[in-house]
BADREN-903209 format. One record per residue (C-alpha): z, y, x; residue number from 1. Coordinates in Angstrom, 3 decimals, decimal comma. Example, Ala and Ser with C-alpha at 12.3 -4.5 7.8 and 13.67 -1.06 7.14 Angstrom:
<pts>
<pt up="7,800" north="-4,500" east="12,300" nr="1"/>
<pt up="7,140" north="-1,060" east="13,670" nr="2"/>
</pts>
This chain:
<pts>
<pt up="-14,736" north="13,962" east="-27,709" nr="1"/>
<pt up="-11,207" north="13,755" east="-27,832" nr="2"/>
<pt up="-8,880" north="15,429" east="-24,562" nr="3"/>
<pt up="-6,416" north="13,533" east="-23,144" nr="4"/>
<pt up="-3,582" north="15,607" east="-22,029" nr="5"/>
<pt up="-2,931" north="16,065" east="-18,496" nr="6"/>
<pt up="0,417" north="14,083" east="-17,897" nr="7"/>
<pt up="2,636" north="15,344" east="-15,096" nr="8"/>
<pt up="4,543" north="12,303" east="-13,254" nr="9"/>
<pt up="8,066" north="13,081" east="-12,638" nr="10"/>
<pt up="8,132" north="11,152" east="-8,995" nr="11"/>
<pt up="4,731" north="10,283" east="-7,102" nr="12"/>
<pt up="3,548" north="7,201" east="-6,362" nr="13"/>
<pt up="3,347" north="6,409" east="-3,260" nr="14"/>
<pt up="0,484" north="3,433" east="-1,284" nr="15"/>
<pt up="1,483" north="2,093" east="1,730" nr="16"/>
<pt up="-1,304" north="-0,330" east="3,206" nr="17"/>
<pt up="-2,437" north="-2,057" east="6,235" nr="18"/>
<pt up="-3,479" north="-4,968" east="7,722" nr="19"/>
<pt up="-1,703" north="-8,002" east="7,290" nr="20"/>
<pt up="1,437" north="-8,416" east="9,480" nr="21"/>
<pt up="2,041" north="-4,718" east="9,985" nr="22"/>
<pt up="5,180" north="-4,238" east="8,578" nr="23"/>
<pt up="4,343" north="-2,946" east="4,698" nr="24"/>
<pt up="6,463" north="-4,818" east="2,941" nr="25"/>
<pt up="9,641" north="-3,756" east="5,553" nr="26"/>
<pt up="9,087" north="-0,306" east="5,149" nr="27"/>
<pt up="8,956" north="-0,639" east="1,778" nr="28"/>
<pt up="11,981" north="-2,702" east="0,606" nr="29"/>
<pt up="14,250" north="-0,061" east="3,125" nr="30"/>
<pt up="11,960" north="3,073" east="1,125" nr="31"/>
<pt up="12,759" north="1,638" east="-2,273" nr="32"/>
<pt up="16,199" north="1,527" east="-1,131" nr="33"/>
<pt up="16,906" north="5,021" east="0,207" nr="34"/>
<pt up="14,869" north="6,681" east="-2,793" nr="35"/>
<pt up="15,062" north="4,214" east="-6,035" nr="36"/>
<pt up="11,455" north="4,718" east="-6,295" nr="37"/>
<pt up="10,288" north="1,334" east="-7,823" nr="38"/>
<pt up="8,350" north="-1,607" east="-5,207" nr="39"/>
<pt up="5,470" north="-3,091" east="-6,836" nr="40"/>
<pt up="4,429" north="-5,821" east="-4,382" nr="41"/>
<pt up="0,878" north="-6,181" east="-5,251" nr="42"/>
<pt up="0,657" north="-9,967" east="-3,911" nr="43"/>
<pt up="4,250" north="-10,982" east="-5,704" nr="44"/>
<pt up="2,749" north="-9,000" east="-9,216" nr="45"/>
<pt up="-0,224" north="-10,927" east="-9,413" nr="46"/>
<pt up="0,891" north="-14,319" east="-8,831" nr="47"/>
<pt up="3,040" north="-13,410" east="-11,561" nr="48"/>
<pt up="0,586" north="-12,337" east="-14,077" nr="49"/>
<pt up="-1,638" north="-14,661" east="-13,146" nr="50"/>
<pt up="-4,315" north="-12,152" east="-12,044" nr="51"/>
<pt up="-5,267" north="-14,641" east="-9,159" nr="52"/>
<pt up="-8,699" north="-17,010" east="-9,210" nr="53"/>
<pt up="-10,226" north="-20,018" east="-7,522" nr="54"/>
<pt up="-9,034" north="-20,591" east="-4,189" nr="55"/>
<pt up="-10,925" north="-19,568" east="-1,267" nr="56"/>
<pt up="-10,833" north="-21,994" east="1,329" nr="57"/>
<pt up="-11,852" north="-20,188" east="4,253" nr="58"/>
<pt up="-8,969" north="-17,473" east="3,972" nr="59"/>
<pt up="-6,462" north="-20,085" east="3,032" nr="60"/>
<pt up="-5,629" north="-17,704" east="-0,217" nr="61"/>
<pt up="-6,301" north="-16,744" east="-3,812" nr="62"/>
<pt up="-8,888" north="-14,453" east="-4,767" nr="63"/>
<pt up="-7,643" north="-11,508" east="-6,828" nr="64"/>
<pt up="-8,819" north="-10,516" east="-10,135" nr="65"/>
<pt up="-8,716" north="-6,676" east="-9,812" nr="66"/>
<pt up="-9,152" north="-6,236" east="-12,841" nr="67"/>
<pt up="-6,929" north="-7,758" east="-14,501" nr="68"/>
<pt up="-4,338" north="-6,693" east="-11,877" nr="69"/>
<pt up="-5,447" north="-2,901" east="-12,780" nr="70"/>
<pt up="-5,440" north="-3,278" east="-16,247" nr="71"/>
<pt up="-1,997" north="-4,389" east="-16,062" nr="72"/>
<pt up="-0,572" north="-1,735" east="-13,740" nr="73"/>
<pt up="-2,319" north="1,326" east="-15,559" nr="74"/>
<pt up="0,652" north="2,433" east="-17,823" nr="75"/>
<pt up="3,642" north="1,755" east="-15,168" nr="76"/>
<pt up="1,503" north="4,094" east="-12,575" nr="77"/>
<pt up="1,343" north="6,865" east="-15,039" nr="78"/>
<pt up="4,669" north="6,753" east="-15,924" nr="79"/>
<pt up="4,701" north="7,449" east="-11,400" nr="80"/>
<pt up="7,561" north="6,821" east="-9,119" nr="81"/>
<pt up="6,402" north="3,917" east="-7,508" nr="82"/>
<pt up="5,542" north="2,138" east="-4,060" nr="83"/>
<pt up="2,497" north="0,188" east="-3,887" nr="84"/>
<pt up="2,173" north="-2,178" east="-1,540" nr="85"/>
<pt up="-0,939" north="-4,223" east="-0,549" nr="86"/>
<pt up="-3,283" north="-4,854" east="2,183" nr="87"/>
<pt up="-6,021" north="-3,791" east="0,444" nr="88"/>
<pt up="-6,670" north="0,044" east="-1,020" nr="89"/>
<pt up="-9,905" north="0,499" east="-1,675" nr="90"/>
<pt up="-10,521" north="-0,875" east="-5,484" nr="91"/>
<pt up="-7,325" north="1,064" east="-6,481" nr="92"/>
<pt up="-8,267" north="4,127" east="-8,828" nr="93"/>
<pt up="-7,904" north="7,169" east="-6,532" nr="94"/>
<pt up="-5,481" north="9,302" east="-9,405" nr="95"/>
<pt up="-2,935" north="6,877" east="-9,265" nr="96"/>
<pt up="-1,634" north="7,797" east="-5,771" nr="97"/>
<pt up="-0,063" north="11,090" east="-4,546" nr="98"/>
<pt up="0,057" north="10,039" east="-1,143" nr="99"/>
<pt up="-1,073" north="6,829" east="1,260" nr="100"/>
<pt up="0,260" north="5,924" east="4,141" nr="101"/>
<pt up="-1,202" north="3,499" east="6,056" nr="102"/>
<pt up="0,477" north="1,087" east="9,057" nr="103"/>
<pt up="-1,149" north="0,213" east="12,225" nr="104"/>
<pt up="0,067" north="-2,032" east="15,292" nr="105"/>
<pt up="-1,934" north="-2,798" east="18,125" nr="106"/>
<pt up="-3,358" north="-6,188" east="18,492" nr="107"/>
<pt up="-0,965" north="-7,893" east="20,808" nr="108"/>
<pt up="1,742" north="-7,526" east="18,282" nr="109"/>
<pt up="-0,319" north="-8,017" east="15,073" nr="110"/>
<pt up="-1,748" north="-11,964" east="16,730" nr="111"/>
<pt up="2,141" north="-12,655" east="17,325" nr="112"/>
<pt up="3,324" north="-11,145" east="14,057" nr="113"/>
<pt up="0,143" north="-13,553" east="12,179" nr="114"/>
<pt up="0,462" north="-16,350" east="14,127" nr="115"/>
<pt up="4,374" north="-16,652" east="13,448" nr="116"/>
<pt up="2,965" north="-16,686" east="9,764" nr="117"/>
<pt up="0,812" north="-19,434" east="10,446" nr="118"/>
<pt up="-2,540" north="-17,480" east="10,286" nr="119"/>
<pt up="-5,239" north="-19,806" east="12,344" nr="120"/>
<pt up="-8,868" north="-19,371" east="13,084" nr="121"/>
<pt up="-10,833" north="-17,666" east="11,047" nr="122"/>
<pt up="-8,514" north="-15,616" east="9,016" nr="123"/>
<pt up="-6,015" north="-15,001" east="12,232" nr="124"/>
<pt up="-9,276" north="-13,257" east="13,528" nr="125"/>
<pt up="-10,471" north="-11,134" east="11,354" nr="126"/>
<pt up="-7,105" north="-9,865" east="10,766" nr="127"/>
<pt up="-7,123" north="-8,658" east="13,865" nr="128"/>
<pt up="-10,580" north="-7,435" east="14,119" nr="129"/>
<pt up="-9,777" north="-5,853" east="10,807" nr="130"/>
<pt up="-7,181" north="-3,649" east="12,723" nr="131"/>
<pt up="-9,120" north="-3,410" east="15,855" nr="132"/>
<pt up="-11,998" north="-2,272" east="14,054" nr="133"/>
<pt up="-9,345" north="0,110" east="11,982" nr="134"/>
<pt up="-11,021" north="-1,303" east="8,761" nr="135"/>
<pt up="-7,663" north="-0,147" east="6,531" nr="136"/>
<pt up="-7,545" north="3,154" east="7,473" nr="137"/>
<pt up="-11,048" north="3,611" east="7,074" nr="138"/>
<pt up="-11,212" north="2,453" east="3,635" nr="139"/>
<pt up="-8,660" north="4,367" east="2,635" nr="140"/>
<pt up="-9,948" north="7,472" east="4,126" nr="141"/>
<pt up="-13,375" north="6,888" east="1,854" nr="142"/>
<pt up="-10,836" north="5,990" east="-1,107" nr="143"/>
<pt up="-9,053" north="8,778" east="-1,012" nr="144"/>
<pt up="-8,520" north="12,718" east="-0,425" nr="145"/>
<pt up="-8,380" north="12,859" east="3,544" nr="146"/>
<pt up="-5,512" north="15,156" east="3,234" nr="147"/>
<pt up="-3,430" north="12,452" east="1,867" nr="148"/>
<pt up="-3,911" north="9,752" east="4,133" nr="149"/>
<pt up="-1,433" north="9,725" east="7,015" nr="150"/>
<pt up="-1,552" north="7,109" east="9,521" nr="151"/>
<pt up="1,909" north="6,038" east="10,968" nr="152"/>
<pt up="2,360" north="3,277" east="14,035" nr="153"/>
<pt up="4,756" north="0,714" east="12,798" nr="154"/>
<pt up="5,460" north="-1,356" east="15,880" nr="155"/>
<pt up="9,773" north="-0,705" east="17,003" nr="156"/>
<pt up="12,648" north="-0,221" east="15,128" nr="157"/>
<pt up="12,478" north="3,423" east="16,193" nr="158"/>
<pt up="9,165" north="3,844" east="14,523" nr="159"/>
<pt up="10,072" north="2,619" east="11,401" nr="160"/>
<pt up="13,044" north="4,705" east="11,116" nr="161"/>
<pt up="10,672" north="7,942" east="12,157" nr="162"/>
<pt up="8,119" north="6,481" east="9,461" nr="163"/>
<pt up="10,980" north="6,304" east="6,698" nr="164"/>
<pt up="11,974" north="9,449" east="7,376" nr="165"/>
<pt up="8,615" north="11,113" east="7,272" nr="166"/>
<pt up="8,122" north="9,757" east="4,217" nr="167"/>
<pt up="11,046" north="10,787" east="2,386" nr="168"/>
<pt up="10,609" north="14,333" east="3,919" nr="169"/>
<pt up="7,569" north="14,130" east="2,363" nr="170"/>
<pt up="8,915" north="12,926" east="-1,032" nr="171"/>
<pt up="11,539" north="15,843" east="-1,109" nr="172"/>
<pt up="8,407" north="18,184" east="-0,512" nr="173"/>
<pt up="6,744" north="16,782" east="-3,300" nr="174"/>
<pt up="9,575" north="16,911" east="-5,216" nr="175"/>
<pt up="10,275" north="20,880" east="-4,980" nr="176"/>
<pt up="5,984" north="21,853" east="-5,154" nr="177"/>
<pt up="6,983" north="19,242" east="-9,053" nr="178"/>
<pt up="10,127" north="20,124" east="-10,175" nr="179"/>
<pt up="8,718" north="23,802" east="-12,045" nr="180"/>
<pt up="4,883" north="22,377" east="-13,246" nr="181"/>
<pt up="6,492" north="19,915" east="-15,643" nr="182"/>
</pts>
């Protein structure tokens, strides 16, 4: 059996998920900014390498080939120093991510934020029963180590400052434990 050598990342990667309309990809754009960690916008990414299927007419949206999306992202999340952003978490191999951080609203917010989108019947609700029902952070707490999961309220300007900078305290934490191991 041949050993595969343990291979330190030189910045983490970082998941930041939530229901739809919560304010991932915000956060994110600002984060890649203020650290030059790279944005992989899971959506955008597999449009783009056409890791999307038949249509699904109830949602109004593609169906994802995981897969194929996985396949594709394996070597540029061992290489680390990214910011993965995606509504979904839970089909995401657990060693890619140092840390997840997942958004929450409350309900009021996330119908106006959906709505504005054009989200209608059936997938406008179980958006928002997916957040009532806190299906996100649930998954990701079954996904993943529960010490790494951190759930952050993304609702005013305020709070996503306070979530930006908890995050990139966090990153500079990482940073010093990493800088000696490699």
């Amino acid at each position: 059996m041949e050993v595969v050598p343990n291979i330190r990342r030189e910045a983490p990667n970082i998941l930041v998920t939530g229901t739809p309309g919560v304010g991932k990809s915000t956060l994110c754009q600002k984060l890649s900014e203020l650290t030059g960690l790279q944005w992989l916008e899971i959506s955008k990414i597999a449009k783009d390498n056409n890791c999307l299927e038949e249509f699904d007419e109830v949602y109004q949206c593609p169906v994802l080939d995981e897969d194929k999306l996985l396949d594709g992202l394996e070597e540029v999340m061992r290489t680390g120093g990214n910011i993965v952003d995606y509504h979904s978490n839970e089909f995401f191999p657990e060693r890619w991510f140092d840390v997840v951080f997942v958004l929450r609203v409350d309900n009021t917010t996330l119908y106006d934020r959906l709505t504005a989108r054009g989200y209608t019947g059936k997938k406008l609700k179980d958006n928002v029963d997916c957040e009532i029902f806190q299906t996100v952070l649930d998954e990701a707490k079954n996904s993943y180590k529960p010490e790494i999961v951190h759930e952050l309220r993304s609702l005013t300007p305020e709070q996503l400052q306070d979530n930006l900078n908890q995050i990139c305290l966090w990153l500079h934490q990482w940073m010093a434990d990493n800088q000696n191991l490699s």
